[in-house]
C-alpha positions as CSV (number, residue, x, y, z in Angstrom):
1,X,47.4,-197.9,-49.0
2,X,48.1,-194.5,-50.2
3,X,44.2,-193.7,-49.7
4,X,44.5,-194.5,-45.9
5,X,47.7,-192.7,-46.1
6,X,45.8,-189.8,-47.2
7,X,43.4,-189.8,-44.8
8,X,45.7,-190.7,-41.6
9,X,47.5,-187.1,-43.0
10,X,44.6,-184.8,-43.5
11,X,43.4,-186.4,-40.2
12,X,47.0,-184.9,-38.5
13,X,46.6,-181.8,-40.2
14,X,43.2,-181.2,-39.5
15,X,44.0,-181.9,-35.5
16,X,47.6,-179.7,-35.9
17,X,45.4,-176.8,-37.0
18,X,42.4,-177.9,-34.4
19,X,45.4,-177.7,-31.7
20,X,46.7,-174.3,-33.0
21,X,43.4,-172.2,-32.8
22,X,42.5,-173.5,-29.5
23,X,46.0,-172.7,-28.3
24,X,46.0,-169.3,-29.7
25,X,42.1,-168.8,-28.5
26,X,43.4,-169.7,-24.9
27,X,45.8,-167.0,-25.8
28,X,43.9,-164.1,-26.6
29,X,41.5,-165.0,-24.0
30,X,43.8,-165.5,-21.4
31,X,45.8,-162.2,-22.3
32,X,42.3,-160.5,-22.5
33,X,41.9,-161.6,-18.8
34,X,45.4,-160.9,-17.9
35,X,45.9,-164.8,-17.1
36,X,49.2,-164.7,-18.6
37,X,51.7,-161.9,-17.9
38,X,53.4,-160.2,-14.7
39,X,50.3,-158.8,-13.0
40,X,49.7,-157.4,-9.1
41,X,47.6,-158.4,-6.8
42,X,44.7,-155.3,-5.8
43,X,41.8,-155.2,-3.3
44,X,39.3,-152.8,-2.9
45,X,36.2,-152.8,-0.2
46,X,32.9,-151.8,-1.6
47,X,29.2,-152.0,0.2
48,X,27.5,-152.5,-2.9
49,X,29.3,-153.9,-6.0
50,X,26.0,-153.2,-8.8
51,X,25.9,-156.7,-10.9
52,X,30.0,-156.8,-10.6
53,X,30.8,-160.3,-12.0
54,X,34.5,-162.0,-12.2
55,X,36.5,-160.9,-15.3
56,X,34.6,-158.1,-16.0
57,X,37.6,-155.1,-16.9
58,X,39.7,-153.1,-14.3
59,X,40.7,-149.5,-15.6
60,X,43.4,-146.9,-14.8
61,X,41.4,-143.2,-16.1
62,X,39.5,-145.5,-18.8
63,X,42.4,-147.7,-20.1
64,X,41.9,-151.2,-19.3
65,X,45.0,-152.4,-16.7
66,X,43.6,-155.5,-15.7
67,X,40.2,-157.6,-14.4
68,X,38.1,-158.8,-11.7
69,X,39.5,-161.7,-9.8
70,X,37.1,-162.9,-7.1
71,X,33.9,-161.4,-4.8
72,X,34.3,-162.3,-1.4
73,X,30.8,-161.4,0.7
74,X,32.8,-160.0,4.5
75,X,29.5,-159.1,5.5
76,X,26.2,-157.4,5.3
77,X,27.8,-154.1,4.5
78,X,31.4,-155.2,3.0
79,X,32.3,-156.7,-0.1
80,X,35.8,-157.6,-1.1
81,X,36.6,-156.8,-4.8
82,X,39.9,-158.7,-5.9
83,X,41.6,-157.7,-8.8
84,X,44.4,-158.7,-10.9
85,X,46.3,-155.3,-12.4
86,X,49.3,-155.2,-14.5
87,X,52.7,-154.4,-13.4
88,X,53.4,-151.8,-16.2
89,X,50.1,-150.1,-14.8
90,X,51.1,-150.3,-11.1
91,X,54.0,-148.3,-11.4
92,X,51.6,-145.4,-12.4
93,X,49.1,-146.0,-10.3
94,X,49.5,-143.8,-6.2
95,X,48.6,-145.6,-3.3
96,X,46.0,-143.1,-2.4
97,X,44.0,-144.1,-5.5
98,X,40.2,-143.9,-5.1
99,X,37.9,-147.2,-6.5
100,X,34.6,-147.2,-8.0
101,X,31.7,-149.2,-9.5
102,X,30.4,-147.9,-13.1
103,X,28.8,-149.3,-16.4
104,X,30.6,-149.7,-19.4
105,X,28.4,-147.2,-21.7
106,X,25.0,-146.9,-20.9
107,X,23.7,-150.8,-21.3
108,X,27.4,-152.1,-20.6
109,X,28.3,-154.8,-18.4
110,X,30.3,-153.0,-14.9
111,X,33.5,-152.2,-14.8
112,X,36.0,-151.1,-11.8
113,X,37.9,-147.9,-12.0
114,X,40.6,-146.5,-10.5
115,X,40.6,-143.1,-10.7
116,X,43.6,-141.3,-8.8
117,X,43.5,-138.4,-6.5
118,X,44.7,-134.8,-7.0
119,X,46.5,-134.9,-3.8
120,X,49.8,-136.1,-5.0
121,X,52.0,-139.2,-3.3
122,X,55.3,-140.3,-4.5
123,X,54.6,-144.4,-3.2
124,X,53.1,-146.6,-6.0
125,X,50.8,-148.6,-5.3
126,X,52.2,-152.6,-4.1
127,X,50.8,-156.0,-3.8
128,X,48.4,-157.1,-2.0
129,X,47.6,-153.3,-1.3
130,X,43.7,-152.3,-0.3
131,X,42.7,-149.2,-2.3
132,X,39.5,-147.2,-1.2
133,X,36.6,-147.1,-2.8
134,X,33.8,-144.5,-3.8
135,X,29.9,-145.5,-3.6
136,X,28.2,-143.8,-6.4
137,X,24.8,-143.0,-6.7
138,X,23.8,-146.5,-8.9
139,X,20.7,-145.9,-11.5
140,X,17.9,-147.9,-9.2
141,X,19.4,-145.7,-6.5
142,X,18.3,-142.9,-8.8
143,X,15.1,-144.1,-10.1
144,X,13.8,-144.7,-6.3
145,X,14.7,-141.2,-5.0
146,X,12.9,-140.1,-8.6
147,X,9.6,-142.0,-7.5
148,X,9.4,-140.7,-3.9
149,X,10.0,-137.4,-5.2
150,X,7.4,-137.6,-7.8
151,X,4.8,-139.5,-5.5
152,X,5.4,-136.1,-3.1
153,X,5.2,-133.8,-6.0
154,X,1.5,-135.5,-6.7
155,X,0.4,-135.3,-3.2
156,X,1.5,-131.7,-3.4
157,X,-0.1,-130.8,-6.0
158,X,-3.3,-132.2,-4.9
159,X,-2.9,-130.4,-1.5
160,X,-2.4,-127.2,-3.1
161,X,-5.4,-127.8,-5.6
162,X,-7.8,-128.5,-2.2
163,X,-6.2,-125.1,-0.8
164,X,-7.0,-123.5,-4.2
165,X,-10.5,-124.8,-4.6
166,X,-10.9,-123.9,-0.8
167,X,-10.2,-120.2,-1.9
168,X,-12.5,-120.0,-4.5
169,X,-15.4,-121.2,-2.5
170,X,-14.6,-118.4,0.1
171,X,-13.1,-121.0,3.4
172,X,-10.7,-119.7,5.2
173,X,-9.4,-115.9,6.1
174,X,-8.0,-116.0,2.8
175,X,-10.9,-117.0,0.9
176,X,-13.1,-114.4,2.7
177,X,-10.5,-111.6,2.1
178,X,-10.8,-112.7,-1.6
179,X,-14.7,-113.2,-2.0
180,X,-16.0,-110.8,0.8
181,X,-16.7,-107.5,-0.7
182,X,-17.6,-106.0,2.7
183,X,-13.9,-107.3,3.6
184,X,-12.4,-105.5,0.7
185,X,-14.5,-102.1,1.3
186,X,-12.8,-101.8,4.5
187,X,-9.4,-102.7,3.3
188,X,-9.9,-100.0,0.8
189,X,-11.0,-97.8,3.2
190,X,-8.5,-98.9,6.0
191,X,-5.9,-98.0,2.9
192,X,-7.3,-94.4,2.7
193,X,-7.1,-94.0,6.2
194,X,-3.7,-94.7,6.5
195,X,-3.0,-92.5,3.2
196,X,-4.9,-89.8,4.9
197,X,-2.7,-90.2,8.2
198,X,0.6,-90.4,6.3
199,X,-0.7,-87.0,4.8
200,X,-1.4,-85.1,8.0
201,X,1.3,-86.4,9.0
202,X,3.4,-84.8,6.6
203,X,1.6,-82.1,6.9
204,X,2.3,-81.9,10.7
205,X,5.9,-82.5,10.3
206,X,6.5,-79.8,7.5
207,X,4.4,-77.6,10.6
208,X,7.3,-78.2,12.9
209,X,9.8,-77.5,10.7
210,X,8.2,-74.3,10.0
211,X,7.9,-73.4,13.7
212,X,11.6,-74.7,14.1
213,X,12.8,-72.7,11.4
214,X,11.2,-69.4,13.3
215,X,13.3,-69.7,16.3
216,X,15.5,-67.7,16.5
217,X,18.2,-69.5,18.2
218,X,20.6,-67.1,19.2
219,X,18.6,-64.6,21.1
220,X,15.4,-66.5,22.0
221,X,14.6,-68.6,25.0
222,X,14.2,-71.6,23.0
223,X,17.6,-71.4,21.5
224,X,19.7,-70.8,25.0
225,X,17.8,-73.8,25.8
226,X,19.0,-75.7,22.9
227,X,22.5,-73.8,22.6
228,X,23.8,-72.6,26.2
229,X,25.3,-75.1,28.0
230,X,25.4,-73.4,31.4
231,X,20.9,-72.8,31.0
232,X,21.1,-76.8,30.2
233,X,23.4,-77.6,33.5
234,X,20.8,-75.3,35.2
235,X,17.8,-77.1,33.6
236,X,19.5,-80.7,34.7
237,X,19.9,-79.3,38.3
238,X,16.3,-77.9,38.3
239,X,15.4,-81.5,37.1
240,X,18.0,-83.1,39.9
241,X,16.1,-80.9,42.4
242,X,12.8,-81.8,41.4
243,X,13.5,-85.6,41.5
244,X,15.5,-85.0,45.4
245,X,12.2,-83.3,46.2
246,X,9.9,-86.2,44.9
247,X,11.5,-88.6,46.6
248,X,11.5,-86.4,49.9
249,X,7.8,-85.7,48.9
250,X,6.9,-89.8,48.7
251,X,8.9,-90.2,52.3
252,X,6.8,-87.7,54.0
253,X,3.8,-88.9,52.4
254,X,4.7,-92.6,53.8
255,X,5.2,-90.9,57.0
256,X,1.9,-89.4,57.0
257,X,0.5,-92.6,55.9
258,X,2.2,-94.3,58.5
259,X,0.9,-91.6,61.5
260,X,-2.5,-92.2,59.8
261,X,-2.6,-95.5,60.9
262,X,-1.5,-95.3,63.6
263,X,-4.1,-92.7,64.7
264,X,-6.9,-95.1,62.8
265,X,-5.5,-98.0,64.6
266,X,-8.0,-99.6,67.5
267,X,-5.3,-99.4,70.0
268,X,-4.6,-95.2,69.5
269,X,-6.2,-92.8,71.9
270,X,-7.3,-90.4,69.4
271,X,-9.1,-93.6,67.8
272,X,-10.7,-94.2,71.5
273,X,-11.8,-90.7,71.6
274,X,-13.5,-90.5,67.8
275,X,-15.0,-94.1,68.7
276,X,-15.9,-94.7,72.2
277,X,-19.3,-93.2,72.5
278,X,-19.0,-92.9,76.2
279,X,-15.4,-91.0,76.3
280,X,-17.4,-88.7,73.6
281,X,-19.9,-87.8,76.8
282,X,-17.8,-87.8,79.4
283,X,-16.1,-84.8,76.7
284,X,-18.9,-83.3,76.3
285,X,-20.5,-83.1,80.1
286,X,-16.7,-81.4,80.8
287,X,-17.6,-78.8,78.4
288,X,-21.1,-78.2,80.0
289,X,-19.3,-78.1,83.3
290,X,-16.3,-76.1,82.5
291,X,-19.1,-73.1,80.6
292,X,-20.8,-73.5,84.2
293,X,-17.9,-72.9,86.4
294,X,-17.0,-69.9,83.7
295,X,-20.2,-68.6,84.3
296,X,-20.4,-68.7,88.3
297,X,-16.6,-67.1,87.6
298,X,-18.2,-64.4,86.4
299,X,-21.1,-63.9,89.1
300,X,-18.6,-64.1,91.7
301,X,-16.4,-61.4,90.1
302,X,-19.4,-59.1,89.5
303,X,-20.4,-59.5,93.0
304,X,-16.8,-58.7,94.4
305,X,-16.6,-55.5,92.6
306,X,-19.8,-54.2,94.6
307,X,-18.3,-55.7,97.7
308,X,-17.3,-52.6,100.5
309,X,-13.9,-54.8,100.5
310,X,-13.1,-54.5,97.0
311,X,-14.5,-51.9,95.9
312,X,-12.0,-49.2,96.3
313,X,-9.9,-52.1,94.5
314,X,-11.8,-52.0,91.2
315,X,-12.3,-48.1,91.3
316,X,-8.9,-47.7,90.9
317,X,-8.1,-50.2,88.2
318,X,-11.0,-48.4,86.4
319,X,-8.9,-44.8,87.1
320,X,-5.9,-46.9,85.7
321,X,-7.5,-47.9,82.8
322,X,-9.1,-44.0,81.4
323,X,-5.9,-42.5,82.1
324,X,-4.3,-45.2,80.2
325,X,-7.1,-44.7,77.5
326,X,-6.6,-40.8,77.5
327,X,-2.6,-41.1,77.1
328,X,-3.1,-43.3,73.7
329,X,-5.5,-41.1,72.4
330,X,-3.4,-37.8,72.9
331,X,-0.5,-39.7,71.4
């Protein structure tokens, strides 16, 4: 009897202490997951949440506040991060709070932070509030962009080497400028050249500030040119003048152009008369006929000078005429 006694008690004490650790292991779990306690309802929309897993850590500027509750999927680009965060911490904690997704170390499981904002509000955060959230540039992010960048730096680098060993073998405008030596003798010399031009021309402008020096610009033309203002109002009417009489000049010449045509134009009479052949004859048998008649003028004067009629006429105009000639050469 008292051996089964024995064993009924360690039996109860072995299941007393059995009971005890797995209370007190529920216990520390469950406060570890902030199961037990006064705790706050949180949400937070994120469009990636980077291996996120329910009870992973909740902190408040890297103190641990509370833990993940549940992962709702809203749709491809939302996710719904519930969170369970302590009372205590929610007083602290602004409404305009920012959320975010990070590692816990470098090879630790993801956490959500809370990290507040430097604008400053009074209201605490409240249940069942909807903090926003910040997308951070996550590792395999990182490692992509790094790959793209590096496969472009390779086929870079091999572009640049087909340009370099393009040059070397002499392709291209650059590659002649660098293996032609024709190419570089006349560079060189195009370089002399322009050193021998920037020398003259030096040379020419310390000239003219020789000859400018000379003037003397008080008594010489040069300098009432340069000085007077009443010889440069002349010189700017002179110049006035000269452009009134250009213009007139151009006018006159379109009016001579103008007359020109008309005169070379079919329809003109002084065209007819340098054209029409037969107007040219007509001209020209006039002519004859006009010396004619001049001619027979002059028989028939000659013969009515030796006419008894006339004669006495003449004799006298001839008397006339040697007096007349007599008076002029006494005078």
């Amino acid at each position: 009897m008292e051996k089964g006694e024995n064993k009924n008690l360690l039996l109860g004490v072995f299941v007393t202490v059995a009971i005890l650790i797995f209370v007190l292991a529920i216990y520390f779990i469950g406060s570890r997951q902030n199961m037990f306690g006064n705790t706050s309802d949180v949400s937070s929309i994120f469009k990636n949440v980077n291996g996120l897993q329910i009870g992973n850590n909740v902190r408040f500027s890297g103190v641990n506040v509370g833990t993940v509750k549940g992962i709702t999927i809203l749709n491809d680009t939302s996710i719904c991060v519930d969170m369970k965060v302590d009372n205590s911490a929610m007083k602290l904690i602004r409404s305009n709070a920012q959320a975010t997704i990070s590692s816990d170390g470098l090879v630790g499981s993801m956490i959500v932070n809370i990290v507040p904002v430097d604008n400053y509000i009074n209201e605490p955060l409240r249940n069942g509030d909807t903090i926003a959230s910040i997308s951070k540039i996550a590792t395999a992010d990182m490692l992509t962009t790094l790959n793209t960048t590096n496969e472009n730096a390779a086929l870079l680098t091999a572009d640049l080497l087909k340009i370099s060993n393009a040059i070397n073998n002499g392709e291209g405008t650059i590659g002649a400028l660098l293996k032609s030596e024709e190419l570089a003798e006349n560079f060189e010399n195009s370089i002399s050249n322009f050193e021998q031009a920037g020398k003259l021309a030096l040379r020419t402008i310390s000239n003219l500030n020789a000859t400018i020096s000379k003037f003397d610009m008080d008594n010489s033309a040069a300098g009432k040119i340069f000085n007077d203002t009443i010889t440069a109002g002349k010189i700017d009417s002179i110049m006035q003048n000269i452009e009134t009489s250009s213009v007139q000049i151009k006018q006159i010449s379109m009016h001579l152009n103008a007359f020109s045509n008309k005169l070379n134009s079919e329809e003109g009479a002084f065209n007819s008369i340098l054209t029409d052949t037969i107007i040219a004859s007509n001209v020209e048998q006039t002519l004859k006929n006009v010396e004619s008649a001049s001619e027979k003028f002059d028989e028939n004067m000659e013969a009515l000078k030796h006419n008894f009629l006339f004669k006495g006429y003449f004799k006298k105009l001839e008397r006339k005429k040697a007096r007349a000639l007599k008076k002029n050469e006494s005078e």
